[in-house]
N, C-alpha and C positions, 0 to 999 in steps of 0.2 A: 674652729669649734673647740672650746675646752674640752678636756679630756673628760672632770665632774663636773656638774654644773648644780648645785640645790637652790631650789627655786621655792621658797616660802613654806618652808618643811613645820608641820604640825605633827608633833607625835604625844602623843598623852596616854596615859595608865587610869583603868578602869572606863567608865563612862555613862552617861548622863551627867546630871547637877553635880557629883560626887567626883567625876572625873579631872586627873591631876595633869594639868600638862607641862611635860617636862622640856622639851622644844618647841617654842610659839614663833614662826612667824621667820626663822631662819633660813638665809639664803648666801650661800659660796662658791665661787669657782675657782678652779684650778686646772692651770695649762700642762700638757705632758712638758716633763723634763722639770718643772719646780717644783718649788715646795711653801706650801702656808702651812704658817703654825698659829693654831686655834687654842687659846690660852685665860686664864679663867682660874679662879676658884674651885678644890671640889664641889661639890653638888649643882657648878653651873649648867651644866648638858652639855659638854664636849666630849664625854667617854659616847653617851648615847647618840648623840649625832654623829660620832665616825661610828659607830656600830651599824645605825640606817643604813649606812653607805650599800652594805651589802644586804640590809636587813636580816640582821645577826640578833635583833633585840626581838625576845622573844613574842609571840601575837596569838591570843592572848598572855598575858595582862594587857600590852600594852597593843594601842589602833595607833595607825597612821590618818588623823584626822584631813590631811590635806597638805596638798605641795607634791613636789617633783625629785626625784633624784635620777640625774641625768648623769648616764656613766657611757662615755661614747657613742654619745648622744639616745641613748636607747632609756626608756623611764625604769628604774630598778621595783617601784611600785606596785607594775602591772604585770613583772614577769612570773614566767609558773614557776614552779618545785625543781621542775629538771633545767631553765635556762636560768637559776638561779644558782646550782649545782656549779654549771660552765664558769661562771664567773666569779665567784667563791675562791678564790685562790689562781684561776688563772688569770682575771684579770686584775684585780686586787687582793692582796696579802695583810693580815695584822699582825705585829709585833706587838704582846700583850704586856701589860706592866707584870714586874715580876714573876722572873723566867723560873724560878725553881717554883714557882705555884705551877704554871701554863707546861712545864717539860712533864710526860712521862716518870717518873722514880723508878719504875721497872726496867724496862726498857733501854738499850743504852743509846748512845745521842746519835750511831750510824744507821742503827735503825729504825728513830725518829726524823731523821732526813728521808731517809730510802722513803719510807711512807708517802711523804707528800707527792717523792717524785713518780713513784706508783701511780698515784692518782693524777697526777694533771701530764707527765713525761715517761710515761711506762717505755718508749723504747729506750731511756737513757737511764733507767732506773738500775745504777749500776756501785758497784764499792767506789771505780775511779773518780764518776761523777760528786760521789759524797765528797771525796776527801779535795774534790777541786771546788767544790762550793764552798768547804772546811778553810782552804786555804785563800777561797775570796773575801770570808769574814776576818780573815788575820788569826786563825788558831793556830798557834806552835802548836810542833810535831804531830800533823794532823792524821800522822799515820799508827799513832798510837793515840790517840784521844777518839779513833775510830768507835773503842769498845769500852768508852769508859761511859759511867752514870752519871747522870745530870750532880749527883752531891759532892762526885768526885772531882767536881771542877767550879771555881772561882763563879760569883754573883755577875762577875764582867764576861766574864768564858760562857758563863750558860745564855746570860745576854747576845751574843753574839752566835750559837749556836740556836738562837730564837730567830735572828735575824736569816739564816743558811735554810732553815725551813721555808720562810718566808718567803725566802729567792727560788729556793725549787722548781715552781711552776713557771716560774719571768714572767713575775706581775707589769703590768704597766703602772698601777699605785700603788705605793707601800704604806698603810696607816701605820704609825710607831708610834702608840700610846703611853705617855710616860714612859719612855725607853732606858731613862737615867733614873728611877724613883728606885733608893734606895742603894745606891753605888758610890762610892767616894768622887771623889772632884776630879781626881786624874783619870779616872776610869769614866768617868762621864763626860771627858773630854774626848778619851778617845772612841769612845759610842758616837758622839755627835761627829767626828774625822771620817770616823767609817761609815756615818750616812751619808756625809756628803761626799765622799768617794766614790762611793756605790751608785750616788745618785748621777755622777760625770761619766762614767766607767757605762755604766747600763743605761742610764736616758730616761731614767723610771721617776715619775714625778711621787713626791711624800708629801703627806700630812702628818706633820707634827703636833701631837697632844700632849700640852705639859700646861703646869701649875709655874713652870719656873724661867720667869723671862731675861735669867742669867744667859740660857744657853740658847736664846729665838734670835738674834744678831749673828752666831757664827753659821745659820743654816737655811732661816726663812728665807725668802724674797716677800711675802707679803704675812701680813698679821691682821688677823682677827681676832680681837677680845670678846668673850662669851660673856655674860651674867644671868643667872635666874632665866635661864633661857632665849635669851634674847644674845644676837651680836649688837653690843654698844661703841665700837670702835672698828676699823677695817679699813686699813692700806699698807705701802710698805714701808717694810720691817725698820728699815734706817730711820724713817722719818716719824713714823709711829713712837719709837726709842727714844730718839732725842729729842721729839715737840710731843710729848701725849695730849690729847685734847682733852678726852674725859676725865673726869674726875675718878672713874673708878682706876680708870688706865695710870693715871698718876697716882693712885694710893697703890697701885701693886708694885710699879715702881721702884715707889718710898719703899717700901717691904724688902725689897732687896739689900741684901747685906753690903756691907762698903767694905771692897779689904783693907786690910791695915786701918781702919776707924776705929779711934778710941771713943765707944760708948758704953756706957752705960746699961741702957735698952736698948733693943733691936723696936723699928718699928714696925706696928700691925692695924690693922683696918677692922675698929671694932663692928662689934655685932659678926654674925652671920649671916651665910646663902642662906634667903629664905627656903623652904621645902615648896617644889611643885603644890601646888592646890591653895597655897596662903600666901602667894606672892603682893604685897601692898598695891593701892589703889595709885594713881600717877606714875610716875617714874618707881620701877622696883629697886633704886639704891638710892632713893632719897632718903632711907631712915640711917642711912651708915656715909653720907656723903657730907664733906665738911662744907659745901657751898650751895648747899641748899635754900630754894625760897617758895615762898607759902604757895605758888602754884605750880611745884612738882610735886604735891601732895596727891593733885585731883588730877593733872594734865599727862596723862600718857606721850611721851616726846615719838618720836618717829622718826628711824634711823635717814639723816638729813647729808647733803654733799656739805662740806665745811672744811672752807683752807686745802683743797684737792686731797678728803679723805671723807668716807663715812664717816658721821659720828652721832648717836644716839643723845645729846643735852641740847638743848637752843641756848643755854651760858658757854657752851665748851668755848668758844672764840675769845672770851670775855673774864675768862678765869683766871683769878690775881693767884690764884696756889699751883703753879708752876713748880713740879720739884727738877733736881737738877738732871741732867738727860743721865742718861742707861750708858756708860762706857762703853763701846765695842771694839 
């Protein structure tokens, strides 16, 4: 039995005719011990759909129109206020993009640890504990970074004291929402070391949420592509990389920067996510997709088995714009 399982997740904002829905129809699983990374555009629904998880998104605005979320096989949907409590960090954890927003500024970072472990490990809730969790993320001198403030310490340091929270309780999943947004290269190399360390070390399966599928090769085992709420692509990660079938999966691709290429322009994938509520009739990336034809205008496609991978086009097999695979 997977550890998640979403089974045709509808969540939408507001409701009646007016109502916006920002995950239509989405379904994932993941086994304990791995990791999928769910990757996308902003304003795809990948923030929103790892926040379901625990339903963290707040109700109202927003209804759970229908679907499942199955976390240890139990439906996260149906549970009350107090076994929603239970599982809110003890059995899944978020690592939120940008850790000097999500830290404390008062407070210093031994006592933004202590806290969580209060709350899910009160018999261990101890200084040793901190500074052993301290020295599981990799923070030098963790005996003096005990009493220092989230500002007193590097964008990659407070990154990593995001993640020592996180671990506090010994999630069984770790969502890591943009983990690397906003960090330099080397520092977002070793964010991505120390998830999959963590993740051998402890057995705790992740969900990776990023925009950038520079870094879904050194960590995934499976990949899911998001758009306009919909997953349009989904299998693994190697093979997703180097054959993409969709067409949006190959314009983000292309998007990726080439080292050492001498160009000109960087490429980009014009237009934009549409917004929840005015998503186009047919296929939602037919107005931005280079291999469009006159019946993905009207034809809503339906995420289809093709080539041993989900894929959301009935051309994806048949696509002459092949960019070159994703190095890993």
């Amino acid at each position: 039995m997977p550890l998640l399982e979403i089974k045709n997740l509808q969540l939408q904002f507001g409701s009646g005719p007016n109502a916006a829905r920002a995950v239509d129809g989405v379904s994932l699983s993941l086994d304990a011990g791995k990791t999928l990374a769910l990757v996308g555009e902003s304003g795809s629904g990948k923030s929103v759909t790892a926040l379901s998880i625990a339903r963290l998104v707040p109700s109202p605005p927003a209804h759970y129109a229908g679907g499942e979320i199955l976390l240890e096989g139990r439906d996260v949907l149906r549970m009350s206020a107090r076994e929603l409590r239970r599982i809110r960090g003890g059995v899944v954890s978020y690592v939120f993009q940008e850790p000097g927003v999500s830290l404390n500024p008062v407070f210093r970072i031994g006592a933004q640890i202590k806290e969580s472990l209060k709350l899910h490990r009160p018999e261990v809730a101890t200084d040793a504990e901190v500074l052993r969790l301290l020295k599981v993320v990799g923070i030098p001198a963790p005996e003096s970074r005990l009493r220092s403030y989230p500002h007193e310490m590097s964008g990659g340091m407070q990154q990593r004291v995001m993640i020592a929270v996180a671990l506090a309780s010994q999630p069984k999943l770790l969502v890591a929402d943009e983990p690397t947004t906003a960090l330099d290269v080397t520092i977002q190399a070793q964010i991505i070391e120390l998830l999959r360390d963590l993740r051998t070390q402890l057995g705790m399966a992740i969900l990776l949420i990023t925009h950038n599928l520079g870094i879904v090769g050194d960590l995934a085992d499976d990949l899911a592509v998001m758009y306009a709420g919909q997953i349009v692509e989904r299998g693994r990660s190697r093979e997703v990389l180097q054959r993409p079938l969709h067409p949006y999966t190959q314009a983000l691709i292309r998007s990726v920067p080439e080292l050492g290429a001498d160009v000109e322009r960087l490429t980009t994938i014009p237009g934009s996510v549409p917004l929840p509520g005015a998503f186009p009739t047919g296929c939602r990336f037919h107005p931005r997709c280079p291999m469009v034809q006159p019946q993905c205008s009207v034809q809503a496609p339906e995420l289809a088995l093709q080539a041993g991978r989900q894929v959301r086009c009935p051309f994806a097999e048949s696509a002459t714009l092949q960019p070159p695979a994703l190095s890993l």
